[in-house]
C-alpha positions in Angstrom: 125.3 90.2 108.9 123.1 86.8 108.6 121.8 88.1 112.2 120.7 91.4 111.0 118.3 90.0 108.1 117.1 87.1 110.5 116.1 90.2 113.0 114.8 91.8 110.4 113.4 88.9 109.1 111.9 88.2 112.7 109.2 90.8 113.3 107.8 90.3 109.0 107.4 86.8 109.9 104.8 88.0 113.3 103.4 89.8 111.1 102.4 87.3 108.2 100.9 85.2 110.7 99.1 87.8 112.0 97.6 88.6 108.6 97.2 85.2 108.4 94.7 84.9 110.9 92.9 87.6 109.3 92.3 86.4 106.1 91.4 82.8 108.4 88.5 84.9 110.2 87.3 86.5 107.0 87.4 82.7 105.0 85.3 81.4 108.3 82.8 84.6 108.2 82.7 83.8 104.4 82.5 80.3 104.1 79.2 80.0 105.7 77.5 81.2 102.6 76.8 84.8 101.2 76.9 87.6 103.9 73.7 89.0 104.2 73.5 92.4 102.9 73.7 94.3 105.8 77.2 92.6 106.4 78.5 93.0 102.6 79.7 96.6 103.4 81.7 96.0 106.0 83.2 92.9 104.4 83.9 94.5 101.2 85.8 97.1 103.9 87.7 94.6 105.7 88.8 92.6 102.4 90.1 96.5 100.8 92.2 97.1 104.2 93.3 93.3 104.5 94.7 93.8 100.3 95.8 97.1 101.4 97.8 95.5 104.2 99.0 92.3 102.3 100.6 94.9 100.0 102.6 96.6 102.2 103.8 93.9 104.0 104.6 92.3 101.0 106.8 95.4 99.9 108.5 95.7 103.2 109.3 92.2 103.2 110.8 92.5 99.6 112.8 95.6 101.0 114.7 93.3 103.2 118.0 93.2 102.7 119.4 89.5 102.7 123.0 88.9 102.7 122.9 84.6 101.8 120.8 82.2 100.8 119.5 80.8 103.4 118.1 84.4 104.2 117.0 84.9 100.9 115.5 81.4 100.6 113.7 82.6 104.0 112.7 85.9 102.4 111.3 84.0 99.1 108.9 81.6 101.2 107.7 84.5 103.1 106.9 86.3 100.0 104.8 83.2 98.6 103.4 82.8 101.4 102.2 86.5 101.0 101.2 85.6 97.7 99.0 82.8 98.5 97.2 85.3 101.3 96.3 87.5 98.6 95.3 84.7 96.3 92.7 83.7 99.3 91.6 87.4 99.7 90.8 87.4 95.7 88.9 84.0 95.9 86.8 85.6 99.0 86.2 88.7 97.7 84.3 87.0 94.4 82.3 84.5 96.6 81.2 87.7 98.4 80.3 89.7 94.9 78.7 86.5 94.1 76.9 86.1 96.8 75.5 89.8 96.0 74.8 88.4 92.4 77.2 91.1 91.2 
């Protein structure tokens, strides 16, 4: 059974690092300063479908189901993980607003 989460477990964990290196491009794009204005729409698009996308992931991870504790130790470090991604998103999403002097 300890197989079954860890495969399940297996393709969530591609996938966080994956969103990971989204919310990495959008930081770098970000972190150079406000977007100009012609770039704010499409940034304020990618942050939606990025939160969009941490959500869901974040649900199917907790959908899991994890027979031990090691699994479920696995599955609670993936959701923080999660957590902190979102946490990132939020923080890039105001320097952008900022930036628009919203």
């Amino acid at each position: 059974a300890a197989g079954g989460a860890a495969a399940a477990l297996a393709p969530l964990l591609e996938e966080t690092e994956t969103l990971r290196a989204r919310v990495d491009e959008l930081q770098r794009l970000v972190g150079r300063g406000a977007p100009p204005a012609a770039l704010r729409a499409a940034i304020d698009q990618r942050l939606l479908n990025l939160t969009e996308s941490l959500t869901r992931h974040h649900l199917a991870v907790d959908a899991v189901a994890v027979p031990d504790e090691v699994q479920r130790a696995a599955r609670r470090e993936l959701s923080r993980q999660i957590e902190a991604m979102c946490e990132r998103v939020d923080g890039i999403s105001l320097q952008v607003r900022a930036g628009a002097g919203e």
